[in-house]
N, C-alpha and C positions, 0 to 999 in steps of 0.2 A: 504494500500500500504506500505508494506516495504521498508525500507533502498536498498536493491539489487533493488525489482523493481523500485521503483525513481530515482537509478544511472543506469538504464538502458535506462529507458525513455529520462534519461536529457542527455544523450551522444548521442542517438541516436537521438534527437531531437536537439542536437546543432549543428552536423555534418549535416541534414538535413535544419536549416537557417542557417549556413554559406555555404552550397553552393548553398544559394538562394541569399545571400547578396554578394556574389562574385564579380560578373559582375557591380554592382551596383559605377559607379561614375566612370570606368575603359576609358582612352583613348590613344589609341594606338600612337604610333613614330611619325607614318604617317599622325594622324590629325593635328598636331602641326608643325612638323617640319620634313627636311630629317634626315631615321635616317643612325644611322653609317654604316658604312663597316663592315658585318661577323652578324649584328645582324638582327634579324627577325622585317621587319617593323608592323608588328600584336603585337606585345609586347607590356604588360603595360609601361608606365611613369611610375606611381606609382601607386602601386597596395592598399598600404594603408592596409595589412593585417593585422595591432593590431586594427586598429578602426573596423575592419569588427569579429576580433576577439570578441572585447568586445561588439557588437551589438548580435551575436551570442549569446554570454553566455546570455544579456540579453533575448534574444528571446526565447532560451531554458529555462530556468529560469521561465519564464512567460506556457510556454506550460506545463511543467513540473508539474507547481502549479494550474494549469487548468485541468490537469489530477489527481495530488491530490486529489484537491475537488469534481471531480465527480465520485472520487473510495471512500471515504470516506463519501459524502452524499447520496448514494444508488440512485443515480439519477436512474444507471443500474444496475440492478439483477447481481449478482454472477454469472456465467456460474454454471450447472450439474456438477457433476463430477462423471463418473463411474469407479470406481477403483476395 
């Protein structure tokens, strides 16, 4: 696995858990409190996006290196290639 595909994998697999880890801890206006005038009562409080940031990275991170090891220990054959 090269450099390109490793930074392919690890974007597309961070963008992939962070918008699994999104939702995770979120609670709206409306469970706590009325909320203001002009705002959406569905809206986070606090949505907490750097902690959900750095779970991501972690998680990518972790898939990323899971995908190294099993392109580097031949778990699976190289695809053909008819050129």
């Amino acid at each position: 696995m090269g450099i390109f595909s490793a930074s392919v994998v690890f974007l597309i697999s961070w963008w992939m858990v962070f918008l699994a880890v999104l939702p995770i801890g979120v609670r709206g206006q409306h469970e706590d409190y009325v909320p203001d005038d002009g705002t959406e009562p569905g809206a986070p409080q606090a949505a907490n996006l750097s902690k959900k940031a750095i779970w991501a990275t972690i998680g990518a991170a972790v898939v990323t290196l899971i995908g190294f090891i099993i392109a580097v220990s031949g778990i699976l054959p190289e695809p053909d290639r008819i050129w």
